[in-house]
C-alpha positions in Angstrom: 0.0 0.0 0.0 1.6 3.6 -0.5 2.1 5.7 2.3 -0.2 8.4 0.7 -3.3 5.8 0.6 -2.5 5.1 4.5 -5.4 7.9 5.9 -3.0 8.1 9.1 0.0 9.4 7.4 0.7 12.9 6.4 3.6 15.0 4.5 5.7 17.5 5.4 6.0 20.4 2.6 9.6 21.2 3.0 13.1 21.0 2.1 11.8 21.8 -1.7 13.8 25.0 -2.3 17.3 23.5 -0.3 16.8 19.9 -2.6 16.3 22.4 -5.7 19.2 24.0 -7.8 20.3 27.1 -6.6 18.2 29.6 -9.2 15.1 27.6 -9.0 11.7 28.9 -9.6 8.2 28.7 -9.0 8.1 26.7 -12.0 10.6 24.3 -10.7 8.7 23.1 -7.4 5.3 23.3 -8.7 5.3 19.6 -10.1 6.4 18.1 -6.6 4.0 20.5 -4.8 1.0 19.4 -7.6 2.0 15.9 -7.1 1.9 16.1 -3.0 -1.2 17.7 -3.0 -3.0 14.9 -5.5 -1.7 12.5 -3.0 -2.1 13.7 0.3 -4.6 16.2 -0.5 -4.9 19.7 1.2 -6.0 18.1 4.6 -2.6 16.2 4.9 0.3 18.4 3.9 2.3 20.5 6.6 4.5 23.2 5.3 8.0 23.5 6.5 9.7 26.2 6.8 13.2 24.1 7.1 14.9 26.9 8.4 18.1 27.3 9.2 18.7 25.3 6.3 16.7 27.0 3.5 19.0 30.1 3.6 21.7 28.4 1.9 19.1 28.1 -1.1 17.4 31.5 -1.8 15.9 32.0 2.0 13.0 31.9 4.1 11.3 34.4 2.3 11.7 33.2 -1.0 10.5 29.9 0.2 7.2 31.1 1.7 6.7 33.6 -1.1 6.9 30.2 -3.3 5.2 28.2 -1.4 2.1 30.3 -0.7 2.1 30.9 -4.7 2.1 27.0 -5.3 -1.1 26.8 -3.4 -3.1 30.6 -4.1 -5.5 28.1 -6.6 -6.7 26.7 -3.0 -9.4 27.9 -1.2 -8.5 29.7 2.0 -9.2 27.2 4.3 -7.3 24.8 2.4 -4.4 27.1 2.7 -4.3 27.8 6.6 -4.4 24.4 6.5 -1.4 23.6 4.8 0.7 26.8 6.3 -0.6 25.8 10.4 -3.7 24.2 11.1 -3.0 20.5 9.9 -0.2 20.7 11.8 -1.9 21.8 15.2 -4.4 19.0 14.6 -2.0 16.7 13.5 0.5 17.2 16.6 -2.3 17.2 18.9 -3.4 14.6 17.9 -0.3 12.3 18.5 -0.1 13.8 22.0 -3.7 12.6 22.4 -5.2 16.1 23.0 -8.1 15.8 20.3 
């Protein structure tokens, strides 16, 4: 069975940019990023901001700025999902808080 059909598992959206070559665009992530989301959907993706590490590959800032563009098509909610509130569910979860 692949991880992504497992309903318990999730994925971490990070580490993109620092795996990427050094001028990479948008255009670059957006097939991983379309790729995670078809598998884990919106409800099971975390972003990452993999920080310290992502400023030997463009930066924080450049990461979220890409980041939140690979995902503006999704609806809001979809979106605070991704960037916080899967992972406060998820995390809660596991420390049997929910």
């Amino acid at each position: 069975m692949p991880v992504a059909a497992r309903p318990n598992t999730v994925c971490k959206l990070s580490g993109l940019a620092t795996e990427a070559k050094p001028d990479w665009t948008v255009g670059d992530l957006r097939p991983y990023v379309d790729h995670l989301l078809e598998c884990f959907g919106p409800g099971r993706l975390l972003w990452g901001s993999d920080w310290p590490v992502v400023e030997r590959a463009r930066g924080y800032d450049a990461w979220r700025d890409a980041a939140e563009e690979l995902v503006r098509h999704l609806p809001q909610v979809d979106r605070d999902a991704i960037f916080g509130g899967n992972a406060e569910r998820v995390y809660l979860e596991r420390r049997g808080r929910r």
